[in-house]
C-alpha positions in Angstrom: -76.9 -15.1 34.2 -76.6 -11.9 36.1 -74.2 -12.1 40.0 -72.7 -9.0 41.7 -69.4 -8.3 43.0 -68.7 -9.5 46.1 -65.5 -10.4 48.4 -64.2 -10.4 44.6 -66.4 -12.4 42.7 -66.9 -10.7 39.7 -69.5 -8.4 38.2 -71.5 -9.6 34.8 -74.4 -8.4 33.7 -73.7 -9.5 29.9 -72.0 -12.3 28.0 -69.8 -9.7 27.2 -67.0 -7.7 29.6 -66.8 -4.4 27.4 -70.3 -4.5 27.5 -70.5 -4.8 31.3 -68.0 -2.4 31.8 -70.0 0.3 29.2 -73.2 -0.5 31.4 -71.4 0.1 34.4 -69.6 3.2 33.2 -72.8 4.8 31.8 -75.0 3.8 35.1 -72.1 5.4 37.4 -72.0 8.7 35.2 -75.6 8.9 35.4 -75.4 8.4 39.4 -72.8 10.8 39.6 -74.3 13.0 37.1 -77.7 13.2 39.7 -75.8 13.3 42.4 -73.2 15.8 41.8 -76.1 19.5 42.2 -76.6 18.0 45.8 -73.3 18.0 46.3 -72.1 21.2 45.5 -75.5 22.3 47.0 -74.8 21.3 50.8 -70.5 23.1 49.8 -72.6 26.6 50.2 -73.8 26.8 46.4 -77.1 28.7 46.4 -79.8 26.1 45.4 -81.3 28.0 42.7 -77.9 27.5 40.7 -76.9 24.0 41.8 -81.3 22.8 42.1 -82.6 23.5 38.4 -83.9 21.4 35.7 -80.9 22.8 33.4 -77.7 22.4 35.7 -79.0 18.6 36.3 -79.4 17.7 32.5 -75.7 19.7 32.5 -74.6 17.0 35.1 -76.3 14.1 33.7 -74.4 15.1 30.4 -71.3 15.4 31.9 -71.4 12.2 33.4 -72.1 10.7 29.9 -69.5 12.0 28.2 -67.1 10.7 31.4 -68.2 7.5 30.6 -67.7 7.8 27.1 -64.5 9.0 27.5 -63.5 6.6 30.1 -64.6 3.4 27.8 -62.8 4.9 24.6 -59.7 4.9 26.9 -60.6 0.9 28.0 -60.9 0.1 24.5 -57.4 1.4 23.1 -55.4 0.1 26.5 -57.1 -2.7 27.6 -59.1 -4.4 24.4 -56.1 -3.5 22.0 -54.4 -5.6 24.0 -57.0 -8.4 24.5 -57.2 -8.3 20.8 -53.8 -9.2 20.5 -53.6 -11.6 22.8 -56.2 -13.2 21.1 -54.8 -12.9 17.6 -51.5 -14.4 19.1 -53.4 -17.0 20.4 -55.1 -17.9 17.3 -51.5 -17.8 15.6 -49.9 -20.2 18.0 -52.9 -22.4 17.7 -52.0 -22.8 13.8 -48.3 -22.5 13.7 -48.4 -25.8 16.7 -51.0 -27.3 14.3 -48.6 -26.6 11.3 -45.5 -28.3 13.3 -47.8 -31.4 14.9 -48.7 -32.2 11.3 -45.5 -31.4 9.4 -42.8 -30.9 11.8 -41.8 -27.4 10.1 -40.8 -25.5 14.0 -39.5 -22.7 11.9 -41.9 -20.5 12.7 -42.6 -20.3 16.4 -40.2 -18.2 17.2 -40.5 -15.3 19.7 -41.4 -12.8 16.7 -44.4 -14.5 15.8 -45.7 -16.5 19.2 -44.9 -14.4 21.5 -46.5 -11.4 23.0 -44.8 -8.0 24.7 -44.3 -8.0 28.1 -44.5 -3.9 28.3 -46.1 -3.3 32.1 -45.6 -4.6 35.6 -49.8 -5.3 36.2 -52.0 -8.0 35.4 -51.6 -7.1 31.6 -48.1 -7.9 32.0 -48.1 -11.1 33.9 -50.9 -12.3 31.2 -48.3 -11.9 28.6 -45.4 -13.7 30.4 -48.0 -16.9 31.0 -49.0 -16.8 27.6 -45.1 -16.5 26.8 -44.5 -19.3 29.0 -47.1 -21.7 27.5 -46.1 -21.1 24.4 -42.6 -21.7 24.8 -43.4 -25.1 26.7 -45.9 -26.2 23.9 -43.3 -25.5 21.6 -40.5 -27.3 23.0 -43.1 -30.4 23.6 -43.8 -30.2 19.8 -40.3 -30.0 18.5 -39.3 -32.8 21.1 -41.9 -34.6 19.8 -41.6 -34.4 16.1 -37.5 -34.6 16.7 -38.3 -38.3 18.2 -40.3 -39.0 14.9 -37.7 -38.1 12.6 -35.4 -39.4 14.2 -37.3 -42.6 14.4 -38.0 -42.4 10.7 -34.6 -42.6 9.8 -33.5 -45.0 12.0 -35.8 -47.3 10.7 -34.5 -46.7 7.4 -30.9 -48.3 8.5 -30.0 -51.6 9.5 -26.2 -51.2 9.3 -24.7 -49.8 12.4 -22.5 -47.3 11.1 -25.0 -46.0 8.4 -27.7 -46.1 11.7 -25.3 -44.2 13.6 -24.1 -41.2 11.0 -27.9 -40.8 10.9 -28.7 -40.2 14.0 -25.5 -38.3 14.9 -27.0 -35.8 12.0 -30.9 -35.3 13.9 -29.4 -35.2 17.3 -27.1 -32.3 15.7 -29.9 -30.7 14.3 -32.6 -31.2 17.1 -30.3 -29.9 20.0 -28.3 -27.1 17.6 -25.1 -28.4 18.1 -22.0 -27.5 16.5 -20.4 -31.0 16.5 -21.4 -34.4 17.9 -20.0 -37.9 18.2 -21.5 -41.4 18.6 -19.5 -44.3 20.7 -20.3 -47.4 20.6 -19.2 -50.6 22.8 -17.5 -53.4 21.0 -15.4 -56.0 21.5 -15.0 -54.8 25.6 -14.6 -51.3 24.3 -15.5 -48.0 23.6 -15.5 -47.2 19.1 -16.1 -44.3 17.3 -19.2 -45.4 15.1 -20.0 -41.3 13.9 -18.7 -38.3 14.1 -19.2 -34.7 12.6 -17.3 -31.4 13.2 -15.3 -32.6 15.7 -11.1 -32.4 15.4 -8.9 -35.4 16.7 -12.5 -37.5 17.5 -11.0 -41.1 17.8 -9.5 -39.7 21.1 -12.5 -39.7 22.6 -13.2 -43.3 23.1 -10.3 -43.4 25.9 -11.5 -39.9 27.0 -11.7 -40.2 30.9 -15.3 -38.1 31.1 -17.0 -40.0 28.0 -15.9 -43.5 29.7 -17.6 -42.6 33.2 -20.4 -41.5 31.7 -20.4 -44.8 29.8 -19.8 -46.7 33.0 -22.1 -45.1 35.2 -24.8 -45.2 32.8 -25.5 -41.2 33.2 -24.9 -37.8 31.4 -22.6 -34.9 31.7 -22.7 -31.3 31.1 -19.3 -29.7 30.6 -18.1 -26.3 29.9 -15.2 -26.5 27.2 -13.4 -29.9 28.4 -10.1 -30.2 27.1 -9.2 -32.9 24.8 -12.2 -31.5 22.1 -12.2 -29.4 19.8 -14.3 -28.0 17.2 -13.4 -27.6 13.2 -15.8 -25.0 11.6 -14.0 -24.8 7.8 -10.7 -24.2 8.5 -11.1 -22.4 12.2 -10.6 -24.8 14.8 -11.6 -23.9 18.8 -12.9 -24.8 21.9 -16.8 -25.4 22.1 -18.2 -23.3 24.7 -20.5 -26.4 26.3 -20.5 -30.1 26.1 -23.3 -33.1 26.6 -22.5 -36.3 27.2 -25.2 -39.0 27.2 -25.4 -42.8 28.1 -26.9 -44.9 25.8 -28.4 -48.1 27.5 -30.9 -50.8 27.0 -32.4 -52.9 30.0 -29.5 -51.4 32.5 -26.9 -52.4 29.5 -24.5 -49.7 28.2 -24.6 -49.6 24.5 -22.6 -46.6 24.1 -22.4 -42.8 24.4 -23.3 -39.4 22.8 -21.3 -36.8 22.4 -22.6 -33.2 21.9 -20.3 -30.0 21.6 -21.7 -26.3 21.0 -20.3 -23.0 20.7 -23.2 -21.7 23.0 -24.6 -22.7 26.3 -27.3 -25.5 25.7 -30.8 -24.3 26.7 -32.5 -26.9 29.1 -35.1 -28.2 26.7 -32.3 -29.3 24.5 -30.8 -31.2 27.4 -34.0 -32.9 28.5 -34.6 -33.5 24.5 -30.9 -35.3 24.0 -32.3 -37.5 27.4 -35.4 -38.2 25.9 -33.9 -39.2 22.0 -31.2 -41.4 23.6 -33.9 -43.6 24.6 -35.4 -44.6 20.5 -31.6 -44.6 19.9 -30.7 -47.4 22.8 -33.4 -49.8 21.3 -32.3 -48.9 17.6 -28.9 -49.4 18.0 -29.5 -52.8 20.2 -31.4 -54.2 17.6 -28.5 -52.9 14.8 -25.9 -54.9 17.3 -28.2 -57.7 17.4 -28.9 -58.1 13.8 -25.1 -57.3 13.0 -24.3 -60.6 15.0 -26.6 -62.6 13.4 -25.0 -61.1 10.1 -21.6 -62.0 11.0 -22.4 -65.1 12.3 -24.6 -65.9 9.4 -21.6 -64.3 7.1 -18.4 -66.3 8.8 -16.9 -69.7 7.7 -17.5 -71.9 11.1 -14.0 -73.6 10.6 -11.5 -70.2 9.8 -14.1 -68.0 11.4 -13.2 -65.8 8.1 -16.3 -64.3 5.8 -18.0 -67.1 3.5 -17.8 -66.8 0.1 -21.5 -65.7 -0.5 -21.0 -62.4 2.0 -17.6 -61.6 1.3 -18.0 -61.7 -2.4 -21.1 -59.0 -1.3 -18.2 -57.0 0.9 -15.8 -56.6 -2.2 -18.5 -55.6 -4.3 -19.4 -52.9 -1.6 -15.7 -51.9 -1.2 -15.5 -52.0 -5.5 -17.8 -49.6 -5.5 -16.6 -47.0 -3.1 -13.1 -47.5 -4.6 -14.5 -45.9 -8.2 -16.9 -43.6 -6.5 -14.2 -41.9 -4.3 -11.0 -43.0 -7.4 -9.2 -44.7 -4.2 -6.9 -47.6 -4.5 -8.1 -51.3 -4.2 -5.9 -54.5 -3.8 -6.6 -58.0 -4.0 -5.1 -61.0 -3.1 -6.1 -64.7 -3.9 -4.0 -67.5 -1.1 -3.7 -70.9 -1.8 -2.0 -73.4 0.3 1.2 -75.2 -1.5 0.1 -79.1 -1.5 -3.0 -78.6 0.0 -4.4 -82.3 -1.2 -1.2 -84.2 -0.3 -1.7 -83.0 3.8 -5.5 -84.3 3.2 -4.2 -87.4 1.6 -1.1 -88.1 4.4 -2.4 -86.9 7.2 -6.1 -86.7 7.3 -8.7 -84.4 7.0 -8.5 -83.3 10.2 -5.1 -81.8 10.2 -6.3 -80.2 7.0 -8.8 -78.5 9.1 -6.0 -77.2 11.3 -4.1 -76.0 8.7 -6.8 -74.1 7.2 -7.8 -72.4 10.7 -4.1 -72.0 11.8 -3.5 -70.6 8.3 -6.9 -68.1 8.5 -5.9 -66.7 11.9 -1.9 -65.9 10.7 -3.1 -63.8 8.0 -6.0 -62.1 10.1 -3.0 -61.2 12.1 -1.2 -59.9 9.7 -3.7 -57.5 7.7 -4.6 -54.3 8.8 -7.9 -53.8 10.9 -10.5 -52.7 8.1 -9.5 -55.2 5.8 -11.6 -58.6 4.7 -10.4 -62.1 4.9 -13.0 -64.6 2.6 -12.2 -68.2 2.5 -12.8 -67.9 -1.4 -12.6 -71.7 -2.1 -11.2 -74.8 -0.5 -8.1 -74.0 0.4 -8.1 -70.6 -1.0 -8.6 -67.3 0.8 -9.2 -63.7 -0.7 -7.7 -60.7 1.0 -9.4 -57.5 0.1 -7.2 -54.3 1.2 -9.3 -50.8 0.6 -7.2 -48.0 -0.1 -4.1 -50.5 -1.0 -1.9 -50.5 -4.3 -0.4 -53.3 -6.1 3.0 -52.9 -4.1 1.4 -52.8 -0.8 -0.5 -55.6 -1.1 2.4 -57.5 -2.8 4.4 -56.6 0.4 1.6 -57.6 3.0 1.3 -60.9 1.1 5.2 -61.8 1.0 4.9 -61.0 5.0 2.1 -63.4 5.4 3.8 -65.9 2.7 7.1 -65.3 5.2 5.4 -65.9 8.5 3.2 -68.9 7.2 6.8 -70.9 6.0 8.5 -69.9 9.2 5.9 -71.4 11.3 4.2 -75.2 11.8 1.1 -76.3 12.5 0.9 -79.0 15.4 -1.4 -81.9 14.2 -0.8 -84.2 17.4 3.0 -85.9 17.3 4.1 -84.1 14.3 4.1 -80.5 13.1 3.3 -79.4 9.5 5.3 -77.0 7.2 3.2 -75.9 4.8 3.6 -72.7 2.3 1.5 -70.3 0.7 1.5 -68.9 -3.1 -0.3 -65.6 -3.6 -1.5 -63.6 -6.9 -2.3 -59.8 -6.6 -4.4 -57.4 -8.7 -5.0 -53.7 -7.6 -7.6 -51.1 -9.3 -7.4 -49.0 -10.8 -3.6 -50.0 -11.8 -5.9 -53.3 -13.8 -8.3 -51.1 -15.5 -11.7 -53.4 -14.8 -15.1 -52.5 -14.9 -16.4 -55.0 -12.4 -14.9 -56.6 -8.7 -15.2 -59.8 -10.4 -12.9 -58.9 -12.8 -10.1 -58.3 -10.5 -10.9 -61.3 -8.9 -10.0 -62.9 -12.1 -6.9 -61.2 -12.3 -5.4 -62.1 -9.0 -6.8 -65.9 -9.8 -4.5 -65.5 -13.4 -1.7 -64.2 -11.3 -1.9 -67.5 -8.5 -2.0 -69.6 -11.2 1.3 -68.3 -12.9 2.8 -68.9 -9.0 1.6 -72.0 -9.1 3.2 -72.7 -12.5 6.2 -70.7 -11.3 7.5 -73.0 -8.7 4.9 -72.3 -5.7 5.8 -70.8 -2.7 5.4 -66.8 -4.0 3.8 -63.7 -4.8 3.0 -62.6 -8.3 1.5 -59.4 -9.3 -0.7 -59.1 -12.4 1.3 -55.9 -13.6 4.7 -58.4 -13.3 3.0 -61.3 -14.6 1.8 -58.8 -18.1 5.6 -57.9 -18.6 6.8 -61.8 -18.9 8.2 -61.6 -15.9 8.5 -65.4 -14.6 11.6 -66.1 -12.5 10.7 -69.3 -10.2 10.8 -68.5 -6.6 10.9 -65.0 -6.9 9.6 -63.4 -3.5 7.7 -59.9 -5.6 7.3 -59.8 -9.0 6.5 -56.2 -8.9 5.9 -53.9 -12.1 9.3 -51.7 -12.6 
């Protein structure tokens, strides 16, 4: 199809420009080449030098080798450049294919996408669109495949803290962040579920900026807050910019992100953190919700401690982190003093009061991250990670101390009751297995028991001989 110029439409004579423009360039150096002898002709040129056969073939030549010269010139400016553009395009076109398919964004990088904006023309402003698109096609690619990693791994995890370290790593990595946090809300309160390369990052969760960001359900962007601060090896310093980010579910607050960089965050990177805080809100509702169907499913309904099943699971958990990082472990096996004769006097239901009187004392009086399994009956396990044998034998003379100083109201009367205890610690009881130890602290309650009641044996005492009735610690010398 052949249409002239007009009012700017443009001028094709061929399915090809450069072949257009040659046409063109030839046909005008012809025309100028026939007209040029009449020209010079009516400047005062006598006719017989400007009018002959030769001067016109002279002219006609001339105008040739304009044209010639004029499209070698098009072809090194303009179609060196159109080649390039096109080569570029055809790069970008595999290297997005590349990261659609396997997520590698390594290579789209301004060295191999982009093209040289060199000249204030149309050339130029070319160059800066292609830029442009290329850079927004990118950052839709990378945003994409960062949501499908970071949905792969969450998948992977049902525990929240597991679930949370993950995604604290792909948010780090997707947004190039120097340090990050994750916050979570339980128990009417802000936690720390995750952090990496942060200093001091338990301070955080009564940090005025992270809890109005948690309350308004919203995000922040702050440059270098105080209260944070990075640890790269052993250099510790302010991050240049911060991101804060709500994590919600149905309009309620889960918890927050926390994002710190030596640079200035780019705003892809902020719309990114915006867009993967919404896979992590539903990820991390489901982890709440499934870890309170675990603990419900795990806890006694009467002491509202572990059951025996799950916290026999926990110990064997804790077991094996003890020998995989060669940190202390402590157990201790409870059993009430008399246990039967309450039952028998009194009724089971003020044995039921005793037992949950008696479960929320020593919940009271162990440290936060330690278990509490109502092992048997009337027996409870205590499971203290990163405890000796003489701390534990000291926590369980407090609880054996509190227990006997206090009574148990079970309608018109009040109960006394006491507590023997039996500790074992690894790796002080070289065992192979959690049971094991178990075992050990079961031997060491039952020399208690045999020892008068009311008492805390060790297991290292208990091997020397030692066997003085109503001893408060038997504790190795």
């Amino acid at each position: 199809m052949r249409w002239l110029v007009f009012r700017g439409l443009p001028l094709r004579l061929t399915r090809s420009v450069f072949r257009d423009l040659a046409i063109l360039m030839v046909g005008f150096g012809l025309l100028v080449g026939m007209v040029f002898p009449y020209a010079v002709h009516r400047m005062g040129v006598p006719k017989e030098h400007v009018l002959s056969v030769r001067f016109h073939l002279y002219c006609l030549l001339a105008g040739l080798i304009v044209a010639g010269m004029n499209m070698l010139i098009a072809n090194g400016v303009v179609r060196s450049r159109l080649r390039l553009v096109a080569g570029r395009l055809k790069d970008v076109r595999a290297r997005l294919e590349r990261i659609k398919q396997e997520g590698d964004t390594s290579g789209c990088d301004p060295e191999h996408c982009f093209l040289p904006v060199d000249s204030d023309d149309e050339l130029g402003e070319t160059s800066e669109a292609f830029n442009q698109m290329a850079r927004a096609l990118g950052d839709a690619l990378r945003t994409n495949t960062a949501v499908r990693r970071l949905a792969e791994r969450l998948v992977e995890q049902l525990r929240m803290e597991e679930m949370a370290r993950a995604a604290l790593d792909q948010l780090i990595e997707h947004t190039l962040s120097s340090g990050g946090a994750v916050l979570l809300a339980r128990e009417g309160q802000l936690q720390l579920a995750a952090a990496r390369g942060l200093a001091r990052p338990e301070a955080l969760t009564t940090h005025p900026e992270v809890c109005r960001v948690f309350e308004r359900l919203d995000g922040a962007r702050i440059e270098v807050p105080a209260g944070v601060v990075l640890d790269r090896v052993l250099a510790q310093f302010p991050p240049r910019e911060v991101l804060m980010q709500a994590v919600s579910h149905h309009g309620r607050a889960i918890g927050v992100v926390l994002l710190a960089s030596d640079r200035s965050y780019r705003e892809e990177e902020v719309r990114r953190l915006r867009l993967l805080s919404r896979p992590l809100a539903l990820a991390f509702h489901n982890a709440l919700a499934y870890e309170e169907m675990e603990r419900v499913a795990a806890l006694d309904g009467l002491t509202g401690c572990y059951n025996r099943r799950f916290g026999l699971n926990r110990l064997r958990e804790e077991f094996a982190r003890a020998r995989r990082m060669d940190a202390p472990l402590a157990v201790i096996l409870f059993d009430i003093d008399h246990f039967k004769s309450i039952n028998d006097t009194w009724g089971h239901l003020a044995g039921d009061r005793v037992l949950a009187s008696l479960a929320r004392q020593i919940r009271l009086s162990v440290r936060q991250g330690d278990l509490l399994v109502r092992y048997g009956g009337e027996e409870f396990l205590a499971v203290l990670p990163f405890a000796g044998e003489e701390e534990a034998a000291k926590a369980a003379e407090r609880i054996r101390e509190t227990v006997g100083a206090s009574a148990v109201p079970c309608g018109s009367v009040s109960l006394n009751v006491t507590l023997s205890a039996g500790v074992a610690a690894w790796p002080q009881q070289e065992v192979e297995t959690e049971v094991e130890l178990v075992d050990l602290a079961d031997a060491a309650l039952y020399h208690a028991k045999r020892s008068g009641r009311n008492c805390v044996i060790c297991r290292s005492a208990m091997l020397q001989g030692d066997r003085r009735p109503n001893a408060a610690l038997y504790l190795k010398a």
